[in-house]
C-alpha positions as CSV (number, residue, x, y, z in Angstrom):
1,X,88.2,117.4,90.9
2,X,85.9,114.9,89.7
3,X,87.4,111.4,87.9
4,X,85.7,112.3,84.3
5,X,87.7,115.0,84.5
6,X,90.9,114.0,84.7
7,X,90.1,110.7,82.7
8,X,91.3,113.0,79.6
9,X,94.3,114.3,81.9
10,X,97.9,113.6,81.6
11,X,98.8,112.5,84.5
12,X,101.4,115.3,86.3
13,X,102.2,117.6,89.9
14,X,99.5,119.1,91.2
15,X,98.8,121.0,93.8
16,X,96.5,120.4,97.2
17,X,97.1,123.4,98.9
18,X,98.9,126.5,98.5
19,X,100.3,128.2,101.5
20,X,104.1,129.1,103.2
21,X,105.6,126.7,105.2
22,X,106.2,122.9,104.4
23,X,106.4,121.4,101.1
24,X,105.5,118.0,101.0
25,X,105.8,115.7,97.5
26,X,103.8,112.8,97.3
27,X,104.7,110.8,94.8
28,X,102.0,108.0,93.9
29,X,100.2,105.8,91.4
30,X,98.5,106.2,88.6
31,X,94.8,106.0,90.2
32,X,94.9,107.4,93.5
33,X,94.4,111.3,92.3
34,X,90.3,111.3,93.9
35,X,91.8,109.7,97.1
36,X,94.9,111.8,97.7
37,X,92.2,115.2,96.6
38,X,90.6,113.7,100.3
39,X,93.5,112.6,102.1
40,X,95.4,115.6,102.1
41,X,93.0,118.8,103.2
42,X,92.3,116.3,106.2
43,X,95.8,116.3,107.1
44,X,96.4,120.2,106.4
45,X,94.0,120.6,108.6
46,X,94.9,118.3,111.2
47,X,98.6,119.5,110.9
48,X,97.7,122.9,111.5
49,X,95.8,122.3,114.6
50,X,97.9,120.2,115.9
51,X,101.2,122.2,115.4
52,X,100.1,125.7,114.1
53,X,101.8,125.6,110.9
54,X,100.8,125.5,107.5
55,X,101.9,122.7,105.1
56,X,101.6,122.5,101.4
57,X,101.4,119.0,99.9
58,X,101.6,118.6,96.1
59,X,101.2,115.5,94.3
60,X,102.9,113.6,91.5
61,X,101.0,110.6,89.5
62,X,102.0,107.8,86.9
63,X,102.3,104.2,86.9
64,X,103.8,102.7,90.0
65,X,107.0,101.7,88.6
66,X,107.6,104.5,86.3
67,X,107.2,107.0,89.5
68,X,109.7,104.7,91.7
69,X,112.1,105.4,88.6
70,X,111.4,109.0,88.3
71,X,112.0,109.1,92.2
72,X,115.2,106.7,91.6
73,X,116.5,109.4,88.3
74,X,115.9,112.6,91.0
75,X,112.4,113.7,91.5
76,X,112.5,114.9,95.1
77,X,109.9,113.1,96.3
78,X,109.3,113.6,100.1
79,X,106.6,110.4,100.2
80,X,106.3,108.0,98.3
81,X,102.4,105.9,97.9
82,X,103.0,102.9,95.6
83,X,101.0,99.9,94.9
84,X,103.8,96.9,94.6
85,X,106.5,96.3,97.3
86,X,108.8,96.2,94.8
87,X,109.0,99.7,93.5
88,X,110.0,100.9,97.0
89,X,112.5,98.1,97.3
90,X,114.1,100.1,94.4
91,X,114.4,102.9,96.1
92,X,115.7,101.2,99.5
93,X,118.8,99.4,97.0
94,X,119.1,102.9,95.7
95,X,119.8,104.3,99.3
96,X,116.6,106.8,99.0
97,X,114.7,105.1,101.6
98,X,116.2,103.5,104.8
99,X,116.1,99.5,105.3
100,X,113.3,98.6,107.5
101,X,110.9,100.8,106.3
102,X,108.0,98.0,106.3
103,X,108.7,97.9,110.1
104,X,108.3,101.6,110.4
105,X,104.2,101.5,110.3
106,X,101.7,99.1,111.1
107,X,100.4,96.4,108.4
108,X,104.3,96.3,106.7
109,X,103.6,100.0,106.4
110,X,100.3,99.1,103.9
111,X,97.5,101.4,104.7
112,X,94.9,99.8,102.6
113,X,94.8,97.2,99.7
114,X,92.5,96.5,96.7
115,X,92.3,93.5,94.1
116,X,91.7,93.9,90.0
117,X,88.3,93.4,89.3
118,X,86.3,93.1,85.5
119,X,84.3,95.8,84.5
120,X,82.3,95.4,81.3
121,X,79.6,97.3,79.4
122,X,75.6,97.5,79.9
123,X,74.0,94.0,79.7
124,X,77.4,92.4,80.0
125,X,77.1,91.6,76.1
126,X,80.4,89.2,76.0
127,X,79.1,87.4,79.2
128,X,82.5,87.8,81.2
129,X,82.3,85.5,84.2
130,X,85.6,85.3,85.4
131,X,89.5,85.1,84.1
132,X,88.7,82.2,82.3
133,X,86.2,84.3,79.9
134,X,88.9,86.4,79.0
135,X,91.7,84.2,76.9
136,X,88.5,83.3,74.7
137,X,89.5,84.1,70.9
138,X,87.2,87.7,70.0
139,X,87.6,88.9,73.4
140,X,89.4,92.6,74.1
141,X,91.0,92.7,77.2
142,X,92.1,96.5,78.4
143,X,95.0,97.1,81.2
144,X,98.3,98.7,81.9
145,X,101.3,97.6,80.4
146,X,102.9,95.0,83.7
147,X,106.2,96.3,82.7
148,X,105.1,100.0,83.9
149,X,102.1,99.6,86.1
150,X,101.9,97.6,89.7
151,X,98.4,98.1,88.3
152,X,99.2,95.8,85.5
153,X,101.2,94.0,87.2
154,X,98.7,92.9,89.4
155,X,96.3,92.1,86.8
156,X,98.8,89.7,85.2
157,X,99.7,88.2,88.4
158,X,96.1,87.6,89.5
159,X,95.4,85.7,86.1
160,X,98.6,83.4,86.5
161,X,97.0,83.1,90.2
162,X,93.8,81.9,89.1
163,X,95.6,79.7,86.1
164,X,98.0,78.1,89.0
165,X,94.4,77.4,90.4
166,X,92.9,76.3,88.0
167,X,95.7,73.8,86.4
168,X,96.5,72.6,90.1
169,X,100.5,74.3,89.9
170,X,101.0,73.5,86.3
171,X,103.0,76.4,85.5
172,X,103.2,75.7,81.7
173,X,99.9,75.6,81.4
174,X,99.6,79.0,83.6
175,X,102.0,80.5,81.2
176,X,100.0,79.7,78.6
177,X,97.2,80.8,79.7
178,X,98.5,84.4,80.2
179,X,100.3,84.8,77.0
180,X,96.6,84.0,75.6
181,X,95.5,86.7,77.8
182,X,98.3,89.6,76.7
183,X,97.5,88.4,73.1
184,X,93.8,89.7,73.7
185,X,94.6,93.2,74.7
186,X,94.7,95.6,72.0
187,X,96.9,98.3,73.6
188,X,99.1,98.6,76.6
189,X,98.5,101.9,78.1
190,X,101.6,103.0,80.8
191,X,99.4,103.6,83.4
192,X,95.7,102.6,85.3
193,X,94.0,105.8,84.3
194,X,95.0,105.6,80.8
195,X,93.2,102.1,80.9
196,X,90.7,103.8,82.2
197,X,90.7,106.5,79.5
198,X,91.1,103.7,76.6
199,X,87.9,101.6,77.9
200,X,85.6,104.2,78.6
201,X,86.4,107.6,76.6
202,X,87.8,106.1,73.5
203,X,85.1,102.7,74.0
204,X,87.9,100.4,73.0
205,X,87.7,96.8,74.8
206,X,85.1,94.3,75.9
207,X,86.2,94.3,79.6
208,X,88.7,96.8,81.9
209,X,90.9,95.1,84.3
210,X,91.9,97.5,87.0
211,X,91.6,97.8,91.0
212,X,88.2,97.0,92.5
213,X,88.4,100.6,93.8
214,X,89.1,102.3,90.4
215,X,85.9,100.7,89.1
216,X,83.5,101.4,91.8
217,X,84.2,105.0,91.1
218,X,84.1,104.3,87.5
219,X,80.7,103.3,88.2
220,X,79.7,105.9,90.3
221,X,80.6,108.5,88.3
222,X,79.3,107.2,84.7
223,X,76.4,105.7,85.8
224,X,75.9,101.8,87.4
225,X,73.5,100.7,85.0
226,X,75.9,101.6,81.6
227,X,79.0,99.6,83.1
228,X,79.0,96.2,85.5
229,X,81.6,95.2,87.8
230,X,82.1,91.4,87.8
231,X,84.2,90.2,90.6
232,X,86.2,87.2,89.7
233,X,86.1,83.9,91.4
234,X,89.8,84.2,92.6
235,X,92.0,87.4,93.1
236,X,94.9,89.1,93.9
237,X,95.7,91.1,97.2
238,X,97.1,94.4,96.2
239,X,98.4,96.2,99.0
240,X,99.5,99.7,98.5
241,X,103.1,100.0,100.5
242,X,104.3,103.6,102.0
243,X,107.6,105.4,103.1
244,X,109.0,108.5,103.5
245,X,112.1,109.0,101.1
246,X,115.1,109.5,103.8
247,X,117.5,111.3,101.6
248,X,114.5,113.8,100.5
249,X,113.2,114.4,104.1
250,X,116.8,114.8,105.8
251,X,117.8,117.3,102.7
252,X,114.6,119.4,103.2
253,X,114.0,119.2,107.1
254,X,110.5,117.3,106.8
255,X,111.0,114.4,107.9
256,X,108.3,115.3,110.7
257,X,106.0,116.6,108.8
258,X,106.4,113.3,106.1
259,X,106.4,110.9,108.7
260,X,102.8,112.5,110.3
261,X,101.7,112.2,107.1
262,X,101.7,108.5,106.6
263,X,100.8,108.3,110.0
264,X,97.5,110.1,109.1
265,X,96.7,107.2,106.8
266,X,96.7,104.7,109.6
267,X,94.1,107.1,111.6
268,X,90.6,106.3,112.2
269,X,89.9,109.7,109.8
270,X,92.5,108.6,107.2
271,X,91.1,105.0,107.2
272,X,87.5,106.2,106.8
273,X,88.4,108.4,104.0
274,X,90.4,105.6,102.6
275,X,87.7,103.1,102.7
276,X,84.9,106.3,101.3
277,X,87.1,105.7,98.0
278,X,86.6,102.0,97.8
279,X,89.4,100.3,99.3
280,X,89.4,97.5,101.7
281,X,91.5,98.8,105.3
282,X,92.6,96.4,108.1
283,X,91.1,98.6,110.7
284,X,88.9,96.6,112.3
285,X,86.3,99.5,113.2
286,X,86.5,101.1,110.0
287,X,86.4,98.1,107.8
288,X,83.2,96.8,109.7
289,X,81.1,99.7,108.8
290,X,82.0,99.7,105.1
291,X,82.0,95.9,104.8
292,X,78.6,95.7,102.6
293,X,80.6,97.9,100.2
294,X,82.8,95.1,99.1
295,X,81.8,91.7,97.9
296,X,83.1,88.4,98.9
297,X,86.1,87.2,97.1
298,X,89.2,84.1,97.4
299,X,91.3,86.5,97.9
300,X,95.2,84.7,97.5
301,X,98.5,87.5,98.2
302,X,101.5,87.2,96.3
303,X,103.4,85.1,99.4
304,X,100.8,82.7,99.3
305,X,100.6,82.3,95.6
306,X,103.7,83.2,94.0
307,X,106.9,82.9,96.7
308,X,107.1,86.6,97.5
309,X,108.3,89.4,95.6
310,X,111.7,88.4,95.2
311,X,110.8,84.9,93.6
312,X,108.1,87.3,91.2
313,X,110.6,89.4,90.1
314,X,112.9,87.1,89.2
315,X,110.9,84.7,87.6
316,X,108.3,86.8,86.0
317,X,109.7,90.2,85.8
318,X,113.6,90.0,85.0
319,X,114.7,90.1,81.2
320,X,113.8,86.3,79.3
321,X,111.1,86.3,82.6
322,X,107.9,84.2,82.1
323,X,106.3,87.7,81.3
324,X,108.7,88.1,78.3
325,X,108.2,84.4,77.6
326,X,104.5,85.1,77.6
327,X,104.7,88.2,75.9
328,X,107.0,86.3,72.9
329,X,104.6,82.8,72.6
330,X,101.7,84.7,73.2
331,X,99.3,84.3,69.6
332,X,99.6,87.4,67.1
333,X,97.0,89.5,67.7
């Protein structure tokens, strides 16, 4: 299906292929619906050649953290595609997924990887440079609620980023300068797609915040010249973390299957139909011939920036966090 069409969609389970033999579950993020409608007749196919059998693969979509949860609460999830590290930790301290998963596949088991991006409307009427642009007073700011989405998360986490930046480590200042940014946005969808769905269908917001690869098929599908991407002067690497879920795979008997499947993603075809849907690969090969694709960024990763995911969760995530603290001084909107 096409991404206007499910723009209007809850997001849910649905299915890739239909035929006896292996069920697979993929459960994923909120955005990855077009990629996954790719990924997975490629592997069917390959699967079949390969071994003879027939595999059915359906797929599960939500915010990042809200599918780790469902996964966490029972959802028999055979793979799981996230976009934070942290959502499959929760599954490793919940015993669903094996310790040393990240060694399991190449890249600390990250296929592929994106950044938040701006996207405004035709002429780009507010004149939305960069992050700076939008903690201005007037401005509507549209992304994912960070304590549902990795989507959102990300986008919170690349602003602090660019404020820690910007105010040379000053992280009051950086605080600030978030909670002026969550006091801009006028409603905090769950999920990346309902962003999506609030910016463009219901044309609420001066500018969408969501992964670089989101918005170049925004753009593709509704038109270049009625929506502009404007990359910011410093962002955030997003990778997009993988596993198979242990206690699933041992329960059903397909672990094999569910292990070739994330293997896939690290092929030369699964890379190249990775990078067809706009994200950046560390395949050197692949990401050569779609480098003039994706424009030139500071790209910073959350070691780098922020201490790790541990030091992030703790300090920005966990009750009375600096996201709660942001979130309480932010300015009434």
């Amino acid at each position: 299906m096409r991404l206007k069409s499910f723009l209007l969609a809850f997001a849910g389970v649905t299915l890739s292929h239909i035929a006896s033999g292996a069920d697979l579950l993929n459960a994923s993020y909120d955005v990855s619906r077009e990629l996954f409608d790719d990924i997975n007749p490629a592997f069917i196919a390959q699967w079949k050649a390969k071994t003879g059998e027939e595999v059915r693969i359906r797929q599960s979509h939500g915010g990042s953290s809200k599918q780790a949860r469902s996964v966490a609460d029972g959802l028999p999830a055979d793979i799981v595609t996230f976009n934070q590290v942290t959502d499959i930790e929760l599954l490793e301290k919940r015993g669903l997924v094996a310790t040393g998963w990240r060694q399991r596949l190449p890249h600390g088991a990250s296929p592929y990887y994106s950044l938040p991006v701006l996207l405004v409307r035709e002429g780009n009427p507010k004149r939305i440079r960069d992050w700076s642009d939008l903690v201005q007073p007037g401005i509507q700011v549209v992304f994912p609620n960070p304590k549902t989405s990795g989507n959102g998360r990300y986008t919170y986490l690349a602003a602090y980023a660019y404020a820690l930046d910007r105010f040379k480590g000053d992280r009051t200042q950086a605080t600030a300068f978030v909670g002026k940014l969550l006091a801009n946005v006028p409603v905090f969808d769950t999920g990346g797609r309902g962003a999506s769905t609030t910016f463009i269908e219901r044309g609420i917001g001066d500018v969408l915040v969501t992964f670089e690869s989101e918005i170049t098929a925004i753009r593709k599908e509704y038109g270049k010249s009625k929506l502009e991407a404007v990359t910011p002067s410093l962002s955030l690497r997003a990778d997009f973390p993988v596993a198979v879920v242990d206690k699933v795979v041992d329960k059903k008997r397909t672990r094999k299957a569910a292990t070739a499947y994330l293997e896939f993603l690290f092929s030369p075809q699964g890379q190249d139909i990775i990078a067809k849907h706009y994200n950046r690969v560390d395949d050197p090969a692949v990401s050569h011939r779609y480098a003039q694709q994706f424009p030139s960024v500071k790209l910073v990763t959350v070691d780098q920036a922020l201490g790790g995911w541990e030091a992030v969760s703790k300090e920005h995530f966990a009750d009375g966090g600096i996201l709660d603290r942001a979130l309480l001084n932010a300015p009434a909107r």
